[in-house]
C-alpha atoms as an extended CHARMM CRD file, in Angstrom:
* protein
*
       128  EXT
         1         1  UNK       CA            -78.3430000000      -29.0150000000      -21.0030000000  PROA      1               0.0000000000
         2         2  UNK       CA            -75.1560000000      -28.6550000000      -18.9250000000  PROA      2               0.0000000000
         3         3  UNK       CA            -76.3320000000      -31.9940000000      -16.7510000000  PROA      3               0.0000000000
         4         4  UNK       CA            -72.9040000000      -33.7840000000      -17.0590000000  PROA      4               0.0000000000
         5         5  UNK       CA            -71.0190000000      -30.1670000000      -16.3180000000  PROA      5               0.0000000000
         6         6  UNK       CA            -72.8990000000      -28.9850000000      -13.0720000000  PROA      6               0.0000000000
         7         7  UNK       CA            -73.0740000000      -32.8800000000      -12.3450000000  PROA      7               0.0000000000
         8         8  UNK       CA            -69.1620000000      -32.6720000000      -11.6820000000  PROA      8               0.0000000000
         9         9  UNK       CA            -68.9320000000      -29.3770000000      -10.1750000000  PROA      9               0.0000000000
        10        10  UNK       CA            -71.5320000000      -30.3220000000       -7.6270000000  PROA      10              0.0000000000
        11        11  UNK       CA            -69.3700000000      -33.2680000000       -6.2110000000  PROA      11              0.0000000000
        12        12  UNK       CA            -66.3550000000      -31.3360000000       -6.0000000000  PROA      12              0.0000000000
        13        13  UNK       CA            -65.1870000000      -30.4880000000       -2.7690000000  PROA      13              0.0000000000
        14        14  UNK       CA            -63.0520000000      -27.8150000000       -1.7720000000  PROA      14              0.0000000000
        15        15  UNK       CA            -59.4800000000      -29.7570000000       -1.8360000000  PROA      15              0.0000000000
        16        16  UNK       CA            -60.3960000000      -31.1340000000       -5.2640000000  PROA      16              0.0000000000
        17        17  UNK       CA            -61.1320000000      -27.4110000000       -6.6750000000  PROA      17              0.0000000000
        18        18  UNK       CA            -57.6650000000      -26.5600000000       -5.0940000000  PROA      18              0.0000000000
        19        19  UNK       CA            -56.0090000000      -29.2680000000       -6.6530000000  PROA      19              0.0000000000
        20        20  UNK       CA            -57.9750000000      -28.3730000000      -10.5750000000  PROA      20              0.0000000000
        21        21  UNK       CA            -57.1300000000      -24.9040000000      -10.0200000000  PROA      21              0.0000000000
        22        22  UNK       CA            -60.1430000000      -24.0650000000       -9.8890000000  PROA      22              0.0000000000
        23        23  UNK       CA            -61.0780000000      -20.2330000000       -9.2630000000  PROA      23              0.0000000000
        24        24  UNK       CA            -65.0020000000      -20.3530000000       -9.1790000000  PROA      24              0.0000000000
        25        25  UNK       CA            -67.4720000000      -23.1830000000      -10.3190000000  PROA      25              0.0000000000
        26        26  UNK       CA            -67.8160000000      -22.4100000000      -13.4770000000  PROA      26              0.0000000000
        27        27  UNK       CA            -68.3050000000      -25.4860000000      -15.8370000000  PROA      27              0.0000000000
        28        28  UNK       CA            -66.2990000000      -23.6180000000      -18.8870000000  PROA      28              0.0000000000
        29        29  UNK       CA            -63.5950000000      -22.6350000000      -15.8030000000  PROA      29              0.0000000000
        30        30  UNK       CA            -63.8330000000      -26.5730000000      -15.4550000000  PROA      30              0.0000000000
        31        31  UNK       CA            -63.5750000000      -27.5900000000      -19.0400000000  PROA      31              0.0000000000
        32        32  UNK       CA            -60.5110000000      -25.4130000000      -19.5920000000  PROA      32              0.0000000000
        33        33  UNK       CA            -58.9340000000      -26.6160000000      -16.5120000000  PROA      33              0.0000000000
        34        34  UNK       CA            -59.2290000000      -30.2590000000      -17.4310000000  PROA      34              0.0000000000
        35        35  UNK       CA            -57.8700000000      -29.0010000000      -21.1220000000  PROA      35              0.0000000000
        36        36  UNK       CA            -55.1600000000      -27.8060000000      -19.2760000000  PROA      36              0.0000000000
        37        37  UNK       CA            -53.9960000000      -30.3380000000      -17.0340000000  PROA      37              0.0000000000
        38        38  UNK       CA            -54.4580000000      -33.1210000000      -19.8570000000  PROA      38              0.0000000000
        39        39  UNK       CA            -51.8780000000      -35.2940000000      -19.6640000000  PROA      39              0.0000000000
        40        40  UNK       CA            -51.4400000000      -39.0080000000      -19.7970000000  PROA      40              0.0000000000
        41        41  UNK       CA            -53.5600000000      -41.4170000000      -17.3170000000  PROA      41              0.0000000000
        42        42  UNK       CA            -50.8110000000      -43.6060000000      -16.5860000000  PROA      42              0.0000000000
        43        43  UNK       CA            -51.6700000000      -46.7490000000      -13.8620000000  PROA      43              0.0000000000
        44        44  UNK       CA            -55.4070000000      -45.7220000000      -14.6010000000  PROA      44              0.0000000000
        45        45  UNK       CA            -57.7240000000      -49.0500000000      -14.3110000000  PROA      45              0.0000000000
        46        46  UNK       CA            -60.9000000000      -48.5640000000      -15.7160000000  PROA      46              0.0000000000
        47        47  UNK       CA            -63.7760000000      -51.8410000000      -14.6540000000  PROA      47              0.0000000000
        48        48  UNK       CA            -60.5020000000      -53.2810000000      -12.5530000000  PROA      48              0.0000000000
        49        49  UNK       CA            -58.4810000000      -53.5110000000      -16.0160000000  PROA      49              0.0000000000
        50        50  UNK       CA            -55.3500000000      -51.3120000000      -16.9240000000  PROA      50              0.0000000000
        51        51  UNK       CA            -55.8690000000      -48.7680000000      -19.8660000000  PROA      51              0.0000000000
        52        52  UNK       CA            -54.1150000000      -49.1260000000      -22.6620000000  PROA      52              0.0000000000
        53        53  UNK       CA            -51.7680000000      -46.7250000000      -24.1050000000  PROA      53              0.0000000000
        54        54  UNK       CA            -54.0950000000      -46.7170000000      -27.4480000000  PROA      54              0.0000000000
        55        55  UNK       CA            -57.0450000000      -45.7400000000      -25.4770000000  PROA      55              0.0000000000
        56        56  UNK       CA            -55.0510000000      -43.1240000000      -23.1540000000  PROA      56              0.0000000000
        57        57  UNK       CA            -53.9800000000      -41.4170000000      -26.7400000000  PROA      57              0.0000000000
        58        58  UNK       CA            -57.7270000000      -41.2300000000      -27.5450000000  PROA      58              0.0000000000
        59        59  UNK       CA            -58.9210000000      -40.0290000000      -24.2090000000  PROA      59              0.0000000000
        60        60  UNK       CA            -55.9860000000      -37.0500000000      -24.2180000000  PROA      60              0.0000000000
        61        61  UNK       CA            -56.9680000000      -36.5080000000      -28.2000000000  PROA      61              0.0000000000
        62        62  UNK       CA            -60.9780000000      -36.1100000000      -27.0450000000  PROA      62              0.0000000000
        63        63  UNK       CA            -60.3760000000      -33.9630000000      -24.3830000000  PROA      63              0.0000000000
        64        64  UNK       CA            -57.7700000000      -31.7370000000      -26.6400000000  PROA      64              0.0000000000
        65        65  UNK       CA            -60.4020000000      -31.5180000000      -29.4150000000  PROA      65              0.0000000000
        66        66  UNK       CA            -63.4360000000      -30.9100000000      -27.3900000000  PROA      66              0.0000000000
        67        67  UNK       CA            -65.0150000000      -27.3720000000      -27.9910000000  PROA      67              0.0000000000
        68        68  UNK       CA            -65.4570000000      -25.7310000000      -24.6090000000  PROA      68              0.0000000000
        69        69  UNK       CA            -68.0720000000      -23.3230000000      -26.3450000000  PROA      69              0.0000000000
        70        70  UNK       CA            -70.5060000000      -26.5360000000      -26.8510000000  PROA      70              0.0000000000
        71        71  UNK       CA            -70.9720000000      -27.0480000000      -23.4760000000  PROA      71              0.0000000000
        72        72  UNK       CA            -74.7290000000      -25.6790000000      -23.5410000000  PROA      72              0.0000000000
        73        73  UNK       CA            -75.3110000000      -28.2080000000      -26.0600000000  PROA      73              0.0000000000
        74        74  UNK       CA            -75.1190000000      -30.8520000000      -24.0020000000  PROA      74              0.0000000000
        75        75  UNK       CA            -72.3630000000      -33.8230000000      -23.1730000000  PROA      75              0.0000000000
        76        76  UNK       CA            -72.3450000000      -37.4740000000      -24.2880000000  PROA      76              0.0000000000
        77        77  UNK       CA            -71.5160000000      -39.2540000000      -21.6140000000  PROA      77              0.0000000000
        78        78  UNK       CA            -69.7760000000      -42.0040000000      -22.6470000000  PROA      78              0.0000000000
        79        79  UNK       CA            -69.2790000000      -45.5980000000      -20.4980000000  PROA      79              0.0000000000
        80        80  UNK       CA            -65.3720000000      -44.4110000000      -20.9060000000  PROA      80              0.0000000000
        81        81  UNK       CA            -65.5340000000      -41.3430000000      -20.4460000000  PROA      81              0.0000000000
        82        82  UNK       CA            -62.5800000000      -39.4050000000      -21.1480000000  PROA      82              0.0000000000
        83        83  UNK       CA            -63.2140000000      -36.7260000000      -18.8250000000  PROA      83              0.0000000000
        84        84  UNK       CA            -64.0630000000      -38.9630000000      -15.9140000000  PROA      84              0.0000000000
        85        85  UNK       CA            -61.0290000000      -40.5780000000      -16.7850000000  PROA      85              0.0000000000
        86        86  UNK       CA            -59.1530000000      -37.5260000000      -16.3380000000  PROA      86              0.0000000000
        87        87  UNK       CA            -60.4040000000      -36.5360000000      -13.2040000000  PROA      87              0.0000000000
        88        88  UNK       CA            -60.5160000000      -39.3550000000      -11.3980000000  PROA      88              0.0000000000
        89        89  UNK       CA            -56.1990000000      -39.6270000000      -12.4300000000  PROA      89              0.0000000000
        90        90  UNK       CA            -55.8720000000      -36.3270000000      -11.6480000000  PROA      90              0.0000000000
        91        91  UNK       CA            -57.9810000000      -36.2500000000       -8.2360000000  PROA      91              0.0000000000
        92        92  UNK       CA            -56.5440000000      -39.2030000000       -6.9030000000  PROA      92              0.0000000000
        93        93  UNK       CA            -60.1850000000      -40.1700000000       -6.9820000000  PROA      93              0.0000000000
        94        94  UNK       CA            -62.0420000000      -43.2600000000       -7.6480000000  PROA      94              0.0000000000
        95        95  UNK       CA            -64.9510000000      -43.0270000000       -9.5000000000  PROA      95              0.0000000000
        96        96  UNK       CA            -68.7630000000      -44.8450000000       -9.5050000000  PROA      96              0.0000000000
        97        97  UNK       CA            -70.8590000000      -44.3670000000      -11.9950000000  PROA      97              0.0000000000
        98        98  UNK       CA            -74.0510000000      -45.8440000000      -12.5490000000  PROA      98              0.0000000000
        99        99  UNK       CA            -74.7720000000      -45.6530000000      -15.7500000000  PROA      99              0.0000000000
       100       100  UNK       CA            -78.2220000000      -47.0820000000      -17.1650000000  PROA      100             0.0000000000
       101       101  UNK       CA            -78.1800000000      -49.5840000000      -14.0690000000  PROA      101             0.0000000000
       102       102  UNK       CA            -74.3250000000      -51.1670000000      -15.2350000000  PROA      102             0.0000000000
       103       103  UNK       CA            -71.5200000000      -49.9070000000      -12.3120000000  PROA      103             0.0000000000
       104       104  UNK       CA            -69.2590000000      -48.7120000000      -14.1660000000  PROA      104             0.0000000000
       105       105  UNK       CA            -65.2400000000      -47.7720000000      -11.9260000000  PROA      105             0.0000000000
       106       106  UNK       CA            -62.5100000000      -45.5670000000      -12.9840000000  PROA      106             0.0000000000
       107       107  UNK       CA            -59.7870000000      -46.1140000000      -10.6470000000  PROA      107             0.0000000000
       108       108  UNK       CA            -56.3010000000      -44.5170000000      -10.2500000000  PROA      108             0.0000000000
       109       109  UNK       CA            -53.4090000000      -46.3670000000       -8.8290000000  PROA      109             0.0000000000
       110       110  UNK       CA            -53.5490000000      -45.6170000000       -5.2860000000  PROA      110             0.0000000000
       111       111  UNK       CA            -57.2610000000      -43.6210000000       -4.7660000000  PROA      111             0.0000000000
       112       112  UNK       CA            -58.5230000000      -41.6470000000       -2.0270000000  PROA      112             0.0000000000
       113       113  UNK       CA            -61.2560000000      -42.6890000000        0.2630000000  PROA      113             0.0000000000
       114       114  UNK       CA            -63.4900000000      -40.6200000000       -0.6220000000  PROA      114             0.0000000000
       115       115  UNK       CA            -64.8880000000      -41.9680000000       -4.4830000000  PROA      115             0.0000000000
       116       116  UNK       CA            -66.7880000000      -39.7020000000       -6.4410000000  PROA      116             0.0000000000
       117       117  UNK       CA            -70.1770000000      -40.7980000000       -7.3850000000  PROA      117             0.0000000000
       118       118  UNK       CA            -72.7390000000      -40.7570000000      -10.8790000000  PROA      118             0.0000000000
       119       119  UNK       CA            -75.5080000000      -41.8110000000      -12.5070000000  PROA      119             0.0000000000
       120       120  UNK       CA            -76.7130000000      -41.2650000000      -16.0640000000  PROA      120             0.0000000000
       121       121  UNK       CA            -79.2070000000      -42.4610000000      -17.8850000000  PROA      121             0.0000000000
       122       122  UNK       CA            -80.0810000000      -41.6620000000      -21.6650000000  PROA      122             0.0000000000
       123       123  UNK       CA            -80.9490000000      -37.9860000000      -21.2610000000  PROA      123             0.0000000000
       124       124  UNK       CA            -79.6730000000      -36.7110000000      -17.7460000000  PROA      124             0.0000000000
       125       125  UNK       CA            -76.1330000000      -36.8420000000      -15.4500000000  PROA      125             0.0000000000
       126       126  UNK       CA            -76.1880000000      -36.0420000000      -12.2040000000  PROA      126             0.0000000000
       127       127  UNK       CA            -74.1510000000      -36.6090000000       -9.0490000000  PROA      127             0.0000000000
       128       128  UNK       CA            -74.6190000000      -38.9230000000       -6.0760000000  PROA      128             0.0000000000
């Protein structure tokens, strides 16, 4: 049940793997990489509003404490997801996610054109 993992691999282009440090497309290369580069989403809008320091503090503690090794396990997606959050501040990237039919944006101060795109529902994640 690695859905949410392979989900973000998939849309990753070459430049964006670059830019992760990504060495192969491995979703536990992924996780540690996004451990790594953890850091705080500063100018991050999330459904057009600006995040709050409190909730920037909770996305950096999630992504600290989450266990690589549970992976297989599967990933709750959240509607703030911490490591959507990440990605999309550290990519540059906007990013659409449908999620149970509600858009849902994570948005960095000055994105790329090219958004990355989701959609979840209650038991699958997958890429657009």
């Amino acid at each position: 049940m690695t859905c949410y993992w392979d989900g973000l691999i998939k849309s990753l282009d070459g430049a964006d793997c670059d830019m992760l440090g990504l060495k192969d497309r491995s979703i536990y290369t992924l996780i540690d990489r996004l451990k790594a580069l953890n850091c705080p989403t500063l100018d991050m809008k999330w459904q057009d509003v600006s995040i709050t320091s409190s909730q920037i503090q909770e996305n950096m503690s999630h992504i600290k404490d989450y266990p690589t090794s549970s992976a297989p396990q599967g990933y709750l997606c959240s509607t703030f997801d911490p490591f959507l959050c990440i990605l999309s501040f550290l990519l540059q990237k906007t990013v659409h996610m449908d999620y149970c039919g509600s858009a849902i944006k994570y948005e960095p101060n000055t994105p790329s054109k090219t958004p990355l795109k989701y959609r979840c529902n209650r038991v699958h994640f997958w890429n657009l």
